[in-house]
Structure formats: C-alpha cells, structure tokens
Residue, then its C-alpha position, 0 to 999 in steps of 0.5 A: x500500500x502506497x503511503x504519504x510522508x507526515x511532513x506532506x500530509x501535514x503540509x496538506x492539513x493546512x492547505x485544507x483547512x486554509x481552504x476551508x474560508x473559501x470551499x464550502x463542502x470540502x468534506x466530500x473530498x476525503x468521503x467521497x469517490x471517483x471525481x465530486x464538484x466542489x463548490x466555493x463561497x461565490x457560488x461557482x464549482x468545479x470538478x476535483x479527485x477524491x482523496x480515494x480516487x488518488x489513493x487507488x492510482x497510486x495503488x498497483x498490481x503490486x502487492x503485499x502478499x502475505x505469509x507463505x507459510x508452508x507454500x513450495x517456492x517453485x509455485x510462487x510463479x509470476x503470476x503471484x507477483x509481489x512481496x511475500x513473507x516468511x516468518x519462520x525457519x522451520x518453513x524455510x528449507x530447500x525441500x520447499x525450495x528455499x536457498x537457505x534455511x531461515x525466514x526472510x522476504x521473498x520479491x518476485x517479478x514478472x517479466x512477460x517475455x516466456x509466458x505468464x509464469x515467467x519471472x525472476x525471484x529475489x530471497x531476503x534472509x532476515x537476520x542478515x544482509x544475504x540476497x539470493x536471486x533466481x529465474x523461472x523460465x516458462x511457456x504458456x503453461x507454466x514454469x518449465x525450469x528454475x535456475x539456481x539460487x546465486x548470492x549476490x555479493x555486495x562492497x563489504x562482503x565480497x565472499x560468498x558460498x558456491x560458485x561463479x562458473x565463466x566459461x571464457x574467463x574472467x574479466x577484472x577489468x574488461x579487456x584488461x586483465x582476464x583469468x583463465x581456467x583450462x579442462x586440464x587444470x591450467x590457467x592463463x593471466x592475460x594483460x591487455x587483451x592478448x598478452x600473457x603475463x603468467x601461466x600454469x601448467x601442472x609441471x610450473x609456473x611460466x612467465x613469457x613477460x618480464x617478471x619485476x620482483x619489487x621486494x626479492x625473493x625468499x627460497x628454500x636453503x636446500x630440499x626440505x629446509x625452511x625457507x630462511x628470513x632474507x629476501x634475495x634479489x639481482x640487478x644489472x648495472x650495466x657491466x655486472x650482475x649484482x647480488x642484494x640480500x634484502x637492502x644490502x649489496x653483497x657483491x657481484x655474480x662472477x660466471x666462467x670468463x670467454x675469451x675466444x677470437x671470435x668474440x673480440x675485435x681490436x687485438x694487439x699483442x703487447x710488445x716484449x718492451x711493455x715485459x719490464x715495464x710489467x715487471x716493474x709494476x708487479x715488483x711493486x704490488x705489495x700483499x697485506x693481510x686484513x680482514x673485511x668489515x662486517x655491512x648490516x646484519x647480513x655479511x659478519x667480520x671476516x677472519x684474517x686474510x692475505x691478499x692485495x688493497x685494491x687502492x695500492x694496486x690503482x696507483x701503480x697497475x690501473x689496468x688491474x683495478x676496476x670500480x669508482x673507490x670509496x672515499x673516505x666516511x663513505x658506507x662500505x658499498x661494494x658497488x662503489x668499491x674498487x674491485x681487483x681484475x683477475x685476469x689482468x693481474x693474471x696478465x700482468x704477472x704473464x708478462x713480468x715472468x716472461x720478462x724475468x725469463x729474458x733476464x734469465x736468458x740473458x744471464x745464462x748467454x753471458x755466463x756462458x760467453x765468459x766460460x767459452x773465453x775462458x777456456x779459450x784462453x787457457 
C-alpha cells in the first residue's frame, strides 16, 4: 500500500483547512469517490479527485502478499507477483525450495517475455544482509525450469558460498586483465587483451613477460629446509650482475670468463718492451693481510686474510683495478668499491715472468760467453 510522508500530509492539513474560508463542502473530498464538484463561497464549482480516487492510482498490481507459510517456492510463479513473507525457519528449507534455511522476504517479478509464469525471484534472509536471486523460465503453461539460487555479493562482503562458473574467463577489468581456467587444470593471466603475463601448467609456473620482483625473493636453503628470513634479489648495472640480500649489496655474480677470437675485435699483442715495464709494476704490488668489515646484519667480520688493497694496486697497475673507490666516511658499498681484475693481474704477472725469463736468458748467454773465453784462453 502506497503511503504519504507526515511532513506532506501535514503540509496538506493546512492547505485544507486554509481552504476551508473559501470551499464550502470540502468534506466530500476525503468521503467521497471517483471525481465530486466542489463548490466555493461565490457560488461557482468545479470538478476535483477524491482523496480515494488518488489513493487507488497510486495503488498497483503490486502487492503485499502475505505469509507463505508452508507454500513450495517453485509455485510462487509470476503470476503471484509481489512481496511475500516468511516468518519462520522451520518453513524455510530447500525441500520447499528455499536457498537457505531461515525466514526472510521473498520479491518476485514478472517479466512477460516466456509466458505468464515467467519471472525472476529475489530471497531476503532476515537476520542478515544475504540476497539470493533466481529465474523461472516458462511457456504458456507454466514454469518449465528454475535456475539456481546465486548470492549476490555486495562492497563489504565480497565472499560468498558456491560458485561463479565463466566459461571464457574472467574479466577484472574488461579487456584488461582476464583469468583463465583450462579442462586440464591450467590457467592463463592475460594483460591487455592478448598478452600473457603468467601461466600454469601442472609441471610450473611460466612467465613469457618480464617478471619485476619489487621486494626479492625468499627460497628454500636446500630440499626440505625452511625457507630462511632474507629476501634475495639481482640487478644489472650495466657491466655486472649484482647480488642484494634484502637492502644490502653483497657483491657481484662472477660466471666462467670467454675469451675466444671470435668474440673480440681490436687485438694487439703487447710488445716484449711493455715485459719490464710489467715487471716493474708487479715488483711493486705489495700483499697485506686484513680482514673485511662486517655491512648490516647480513655479511659478519671476516677472519684474517692475505691478499692485495685494491687502492695500492690503482696507483701503480690501473689496468688491474676496476670500480669508482670509496672515499673516505663513505658506507662500505661494494658497488662503489674498487674491485681487483683477475685476469689482468693474471696478465700482468704473464708478462713480468716472461720478462724475468729474458733476464734469465740473458744471464745464462753471458755466463756462458765468459766460460767459452775462458777456456779459450787457457
């Protein structure tokens, strides 16, 4: 039943009875029906609706039903439209077609398009905010078929028993980002409509795109370990492949060095003169023994080691030594750090042997020259 606001009929109320000094048989507006004439002070009339006549035209077929009490939902068709109500649990179950077993207020709908019967029906619960939705369909005769009871979720409970089947994926955003579920337990990530970005299929996880690991990674160390509590992570810096264990930079990732012909270009060999100036150099390099700072919480104190300051070695072979060095107070940064070049020491120590094998040479050319004199002299 339709009905009116107390701020309206309040409002009304004193129209009325303002119009009461000049309408003279204003009762015949709430007691009468269909349209009366009214008549004013003046003698003159006119024609006006009954309060009932407005009430009936605010009235439609839609009604309040009343009570289903043990009534099966299946016959509640469309043409029993209307609200209905069910006040209690013990009526409400599935073998009267219920979607759930509590009381609750039932909406049904029409829709004319198969039929009378046809119609679609929404079920209130009571006690919460849980909503299930259904269609009839029919034919002439009545209904043929009931779809299943779907819950429909809502902003603050998404979640929701049974489920959602899409046969073609799921759309997060049209077009933008669909989920897809293969027959044989895969699954398909798809960004911008025709672009995989993951996927499943039973043997891993495969990634076509490029994989962006914002905060690193966590593994386990080894099979059947817990996986530890340091995120690990690398990065290219355009000469080497760095090694971070959370916000630390613990090194770089040295891999087997190539040095065949087919992948340099500009080779020249070093004359025998450049031998003592390698030499000379190496003879210079002065061996320490030291131990390595503790950085953060990840790398401890080393023990006591024997090797070289990379900061000598700059001064006297550059080629041997590469990094930008830190200055003094900076943070021990290994990516700033000098870093000794293996095979250019290697090099280095090449030539100067070779150099002191010419020495050698020479020596013994001499000595035996001053053997020969003096056996010829004898």
């Amino acid at each position: 039943m339709a009905t009116i606001s107390d701020d309206l009929a309040a409002a009304m109320t004193k129209i009325f009875s303002q119009a009461q000094l000049d309408i003279q048989n204003l009762d015949k507006l709430f007691n009468g029906n269909g349209d009366v004439t009214i008549a004013r002070a003046d003698g003159s009339t006119f024609a006006a609706a009954t309060w009932a006549k407005m009430m009936a035209a605010t009235i439609g077929t839609f009604k309040q039903n009343g009570n289903l009490g043990t009534r099966r939902l299946n016959e509640v068709d469309g043409r029993n439209e209307g609200w209905w109500n069910q006040n209690s649990n013990a009526n409400a179950t599935t073998a009267r077609d219920y979607p759930v077993n509590q009381a609750g207020s039932l909406l049904v709908t029409q829709n004319n398009a198969n039929g009378a019967a046809g119609c679609t029906q929404v079920y209130f619960v009571y006690n919460s905010n849980e909503t299930y939705l259904r269609t009839g369909i029919a034919n002439a005769s009545g209904i043929t078929s009931w779809t299943g009871w779907q819950k429909l979720a809502f902003t603050s409970d998404p979640e929701f028993s049974g489920k959602v089947v899409m046969p073609g994926g799921m759309h997060l955003k049209k077009d933008k980002v669909i989920l897809k579920a293969g027959d044989d337990n895969t699954f398909i990530i798809t960004v911008g409509g025709n672009v995989d970005v993951c996927s499943w299929n039973g043997g891993g996880l495969y990634l076509p795109q490029t994989l962006d690991a914002v905060r690193g990674f966590k593994s386990h160390m080894g099979l059947g370990s817990a996986s530890g509590n340091n995120l690990y992570c690398y990065g290219w810096d355009g000469s080497r492949m760095v090694l971070y264990v959370d916000n630390t930079a613990v090194g770089s990732l040295n891999t087997t060095s190539t040095s065949d012909r087919g992948l340099k270009k500009d080779i020249e060999y070093t004359p025998l003169d450049d031998r003592l100036v390698a030499l000379d150099e190496v003879m210079r390099w002065a061996t320490a023994t030291f131990k390595m700072r503790a950085r953060g919480d990840v790398i401890p104190e080393s023990p006591e080691m024997l090797g070289f300051i990379a900061n000598d070695l700059k001064a006297v072979s550059p080629e041997c030594v590469s990094g930008q060095g830190l200055e003094e107070g900076d943070e021990p940064d290994p990516l700033k750090a000098y870093t000794l070049e293996p095979i250019a020491m290697m090099a280095k120590m090449t030539m100067a042997m070779q150099a002191m094998k010419d020495q050698i040479t020479d020596l013994q050319n001499t000595v035996n020259d001053l053997k020969a004199q003096l056996v010829s002299q004898q």
